[in-house]
N, C-alpha and C positions, 0 to 999 in steps of 0.2 A: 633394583634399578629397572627391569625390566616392565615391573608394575606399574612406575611410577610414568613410563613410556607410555605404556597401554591407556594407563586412566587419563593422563592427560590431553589423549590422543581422541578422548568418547566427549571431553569436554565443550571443543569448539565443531558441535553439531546445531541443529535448529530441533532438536529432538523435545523439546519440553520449553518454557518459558525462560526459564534459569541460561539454557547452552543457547540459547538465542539472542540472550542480552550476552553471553559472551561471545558469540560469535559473531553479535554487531561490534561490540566492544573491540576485537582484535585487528579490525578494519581501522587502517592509517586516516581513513575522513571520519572515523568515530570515535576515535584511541580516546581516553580520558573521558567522554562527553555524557552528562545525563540520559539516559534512554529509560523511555518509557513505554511499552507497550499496549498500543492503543485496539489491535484487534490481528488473531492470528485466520487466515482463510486455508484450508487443505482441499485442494483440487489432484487426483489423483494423484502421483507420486511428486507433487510438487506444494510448498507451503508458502504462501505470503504473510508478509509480515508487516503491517502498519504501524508506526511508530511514531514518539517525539526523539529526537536528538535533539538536546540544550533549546527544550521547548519550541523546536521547529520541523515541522511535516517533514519524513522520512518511509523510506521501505526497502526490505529486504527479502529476495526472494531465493529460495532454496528450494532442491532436486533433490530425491531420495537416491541413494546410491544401491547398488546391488544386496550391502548390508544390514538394509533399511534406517541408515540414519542420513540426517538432511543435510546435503551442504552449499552453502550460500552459492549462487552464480551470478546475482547482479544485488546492486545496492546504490539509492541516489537519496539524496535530501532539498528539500529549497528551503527558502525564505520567506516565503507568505505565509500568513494567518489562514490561507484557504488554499490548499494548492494541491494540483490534479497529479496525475502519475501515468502514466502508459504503460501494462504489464504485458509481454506479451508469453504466452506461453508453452510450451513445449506439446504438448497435449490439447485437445478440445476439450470441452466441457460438454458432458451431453452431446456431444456430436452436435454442438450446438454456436461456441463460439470457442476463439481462441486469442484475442482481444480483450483486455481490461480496462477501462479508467478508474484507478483509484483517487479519489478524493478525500481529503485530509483536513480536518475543520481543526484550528485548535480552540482553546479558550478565551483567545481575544481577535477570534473572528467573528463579523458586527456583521455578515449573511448568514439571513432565516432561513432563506429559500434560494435554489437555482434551477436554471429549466437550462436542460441541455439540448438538442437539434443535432444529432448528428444522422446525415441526410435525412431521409424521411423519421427517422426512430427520436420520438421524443421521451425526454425520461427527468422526470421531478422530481427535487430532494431537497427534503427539509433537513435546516441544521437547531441543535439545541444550542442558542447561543449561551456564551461560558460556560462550554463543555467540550472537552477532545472528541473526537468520534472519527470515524472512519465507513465512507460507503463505495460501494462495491457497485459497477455498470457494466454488464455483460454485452458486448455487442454483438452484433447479429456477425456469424463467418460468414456467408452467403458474399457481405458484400467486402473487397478488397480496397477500397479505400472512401475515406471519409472525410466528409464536409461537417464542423464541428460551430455547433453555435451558442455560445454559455450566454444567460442572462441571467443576471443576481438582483435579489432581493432586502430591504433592508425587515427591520421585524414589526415593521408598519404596513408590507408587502408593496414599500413604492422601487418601484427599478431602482439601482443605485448605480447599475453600470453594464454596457452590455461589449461582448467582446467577441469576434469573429474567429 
Protein backbone atom coordinates (compact mmCIF):
# COMPACT_ATOMS: atom_id res chain seq x y z
CA UNK A 1 0.00 0.00 0.00
CA UNK A 2 2.65 2.08 0.89
CA UNK A 3 4.22 1.67 -2.62
CA UNK A 4 1.45 2.33 -4.32
CA UNK A 5 1.31 5.99 -2.25
CA UNK A 6 4.75 6.61 -3.03
CA UNK A 7 4.74 5.90 -6.87
CA UNK A 8 1.64 7.65 -7.41
CA UNK A 9 2.77 10.41 -5.68
CA UNK A 10 6.21 10.79 -8.35
CA UNK A 11 3.59 10.71 -11.02
CA UNK A 12 1.84 14.22 -11.14
CA UNK A 13 5.28 15.95 -11.41
CA UNK A 14 6.57 18.08 -14.68
CA UNK A 15 9.64 15.72 -14.43
CA UNK A 16 9.81 14.22 -17.92
CA UNK A 17 7.16 14.68 -20.83
CA UNK A 18 4.96 11.67 -19.68
CA UNK A 19 4.34 13.33 -15.69
CA UNK A 20 3.57 16.60 -17.49
CA UNK A 21 0.87 15.41 -19.66
CA UNK A 22 -0.35 14.11 -16.42
CA UNK A 23 0.05 16.81 -14.49
CA UNK A 24 -1.75 19.09 -17.16
CA UNK A 25 -4.22 16.15 -17.21
CA UNK A 26 -5.06 16.40 -13.36
CA UNK A 27 -6.01 20.01 -13.66
CA UNK A 28 -10.12 20.52 -13.50
CA UNK A 29 -9.59 23.16 -16.85
CA UNK A 30 -7.80 20.07 -18.52
CA UNK A 31 -9.36 16.96 -16.97
CA UNK A 32 -10.33 14.66 -20.01
CA UNK A 33 -8.76 17.15 -22.77
CA UNK A 34 -6.26 16.31 -25.67
CA UNK A 35 -2.70 17.74 -24.72
CA UNK A 36 -0.12 18.06 -26.87
CA UNK A 37 3.08 19.18 -26.29
CA UNK A 38 4.47 21.77 -28.26
CA UNK A 39 7.73 22.75 -26.55
CA UNK A 40 9.24 22.34 -22.90
CA UNK A 41 11.71 25.65 -21.86
CA UNK A 42 14.08 25.03 -18.28
CA UNK A 43 15.00 28.26 -16.80
CA UNK A 44 16.70 27.52 -13.77
CA UNK A 45 14.63 25.64 -11.12
CA UNK A 46 11.54 26.48 -13.08
CA UNK A 47 10.06 24.68 -16.44
CA UNK A 48 7.42 25.87 -19.04
CA UNK A 49 5.42 24.12 -20.78
CA UNK A 50 3.78 25.08 -24.14
CA UNK A 51 0.98 23.12 -25.25
CA UNK A 52 -2.35 22.25 -27.30
CA UNK A 53 -5.39 21.43 -25.03
CA UNK A 54 -8.18 20.11 -27.43
CA UNK A 55 -6.00 21.87 -30.21
CA UNK A 56 -5.97 25.19 -28.46
CA UNK A 57 -2.81 27.33 -27.22
CA UNK A 58 -2.00 26.57 -23.56
CA UNK A 59 0.80 26.48 -20.81
CA UNK A 60 1.94 25.40 -17.84
CA UNK A 61 4.45 26.35 -15.60
CA UNK A 62 6.26 24.43 -12.95
CA UNK A 63 8.92 25.23 -9.90
CA UNK A 64 11.26 22.51 -8.85
CA UNK A 65 10.80 21.78 -5.23
CA UNK A 66 13.62 20.93 -2.70
CA UNK A 67 13.37 17.15 -4.05
CA UNK A 68 14.13 18.25 -7.43
CA UNK A 69 10.88 17.25 -9.04
CA UNK A 70 8.55 20.00 -10.80
CA UNK A 71 5.46 21.13 -9.64
CA UNK A 72 2.88 22.98 -11.53
CA UNK A 73 2.14 26.73 -10.10
CA UNK A 74 0.13 28.40 -12.76
CA UNK A 75 -1.68 27.12 -15.84
CA UNK A 76 -4.09 29.12 -18.51
CA UNK A 77 -5.34 28.35 -22.03
CA UNK A 78 -7.15 30.54 -24.89
CA UNK A 79 -8.93 30.32 -27.91
CA UNK A 80 -7.10 31.71 -30.80
CA UNK A 81 -5.14 30.18 -33.49
CA UNK A 82 -2.23 32.71 -32.32
CA UNK A 83 -2.27 33.57 -28.93
CA UNK A 84 0.33 35.31 -26.51
CA UNK A 85 0.90 34.27 -22.80
CA UNK A 86 2.60 36.42 -19.97
CA UNK A 87 5.16 34.26 -17.92
CA UNK A 88 6.35 35.67 -15.24
CA UNK A 89 8.99 34.19 -13.39
CA UNK A 90 10.49 33.49 -10.13
CA UNK A 91 13.98 33.90 -10.93
CA UNK A 92 15.86 36.16 -13.85
CA UNK A 93 17.29 34.72 -16.58
CA UNK A 94 20.97 35.78 -16.98
CA UNK A 95 20.48 38.42 -14.63
CA UNK A 96 18.88 39.37 -17.54
CA UNK A 97 14.95 39.32 -17.66
CA UNK A 98 12.27 37.98 -15.58
CA UNK A 99 9.38 38.72 -18.19
CA UNK A 100 8.21 36.17 -20.86
CA UNK A 101 5.72 36.42 -23.75
CA UNK A 102 4.96 33.22 -24.98
CA UNK A 103 3.29 32.84 -28.22
CA UNK A 104 1.47 30.02 -29.48
CA UNK A 105 0.89 29.49 -33.37
CA UNK A 106 -1.20 26.43 -34.03
CA UNK A 107 -1.86 24.71 -37.27
CA UNK A 108 -4.73 26.86 -38.43
CA UNK A 109 -3.05 30.07 -37.75
CA UNK A 110 -3.07 32.03 -41.23
CA UNK A 111 0.08 34.60 -39.61
CA UNK A 112 3.52 34.25 -41.28
CA UNK A 113 5.09 36.93 -39.54
CA UNK A 114 4.57 39.37 -36.28
CA UNK A 115 6.59 42.40 -35.13
CA UNK A 116 6.14 43.10 -31.65
CA UNK A 117 7.08 46.95 -30.11
CA UNK A 118 7.35 46.60 -26.85
CA UNK A 119 8.50 50.12 -25.92
CA UNK A 120 11.59 50.67 -27.68
CA UNK A 121 12.51 46.66 -27.93
CA UNK A 122 11.44 45.32 -31.27
CA UNK A 123 11.33 41.71 -31.85
CA UNK A 124 10.17 39.67 -35.25
CA UNK A 125 8.83 36.25 -35.47
CA UNK A 126 8.11 34.19 -38.16
CA UNK A 127 5.47 31.36 -38.01
CA UNK A 128 5.39 28.12 -40.20
CA UNK A 129 2.13 28.16 -41.27
CA UNK A 130 0.08 24.68 -40.58
CA UNK A 131 2.39 23.83 -37.95
CA UNK A 132 2.23 24.11 -33.95
CA UNK A 133 5.06 25.82 -32.70
CA UNK A 134 5.82 27.77 -29.89
CA UNK A 135 8.33 31.19 -29.51
CA UNK A 136 9.79 32.45 -26.66
CA UNK A 137 10.47 36.82 -26.00
CA UNK A 138 12.61 37.51 -23.32
CA UNK A 139 12.08 41.05 -22.20
CA UNK A 140 14.63 43.43 -21.10
CA UNK A 141 14.17 43.54 -16.64
CA UNK A 142 15.70 46.91 -16.81
CA UNK A 143 12.38 48.15 -17.78
CA UNK A 144 9.14 47.71 -15.17
CA UNK A 145 6.41 48.20 -17.49
CA UNK A 146 5.55 48.02 -20.97
CA UNK A 147 3.99 49.54 -24.07
CA UNK A 148 3.09 46.54 -26.34
CA UNK A 149 2.56 46.90 -30.15
CA UNK A 150 1.76 43.49 -32.12
CA UNK A 151 1.42 43.79 -36.06
CA UNK A 152 0.76 40.62 -38.01
CA UNK A 153 1.34 39.50 -41.18
CA UNK A 154 -0.34 37.28 -43.71
CA UNK A 155 2.19 34.77 -45.80
CA UNK A 156 2.04 37.35 -48.84
CA UNK A 157 3.69 39.70 -45.94
CA UNK A 158 0.56 42.15 -46.34
CA UNK A 159 -0.42 43.59 -42.57
CA UNK A 160 -3.52 41.75 -41.80
CA UNK A 161 -4.18 43.43 -38.56
CA UNK A 162 -2.54 45.62 -36.15
CA UNK A 163 -3.29 45.71 -32.38
CA UNK A 164 -2.14 48.10 -29.50
Amino acid sequence: MAFNYLNSSFYINGNDEESIVQAIQSLDMFENNIIEIIDIKDVGDERLVAFLSNYFPANIHFIKDNYGNYKWSTAEKKEEPLSHFFIHLSNSMDNNTNLLILTIATNYNEISKMELLANQHLFVEEFALNKNSAMWIELPKEEKNFSLDYKYYDKNGKLIENED
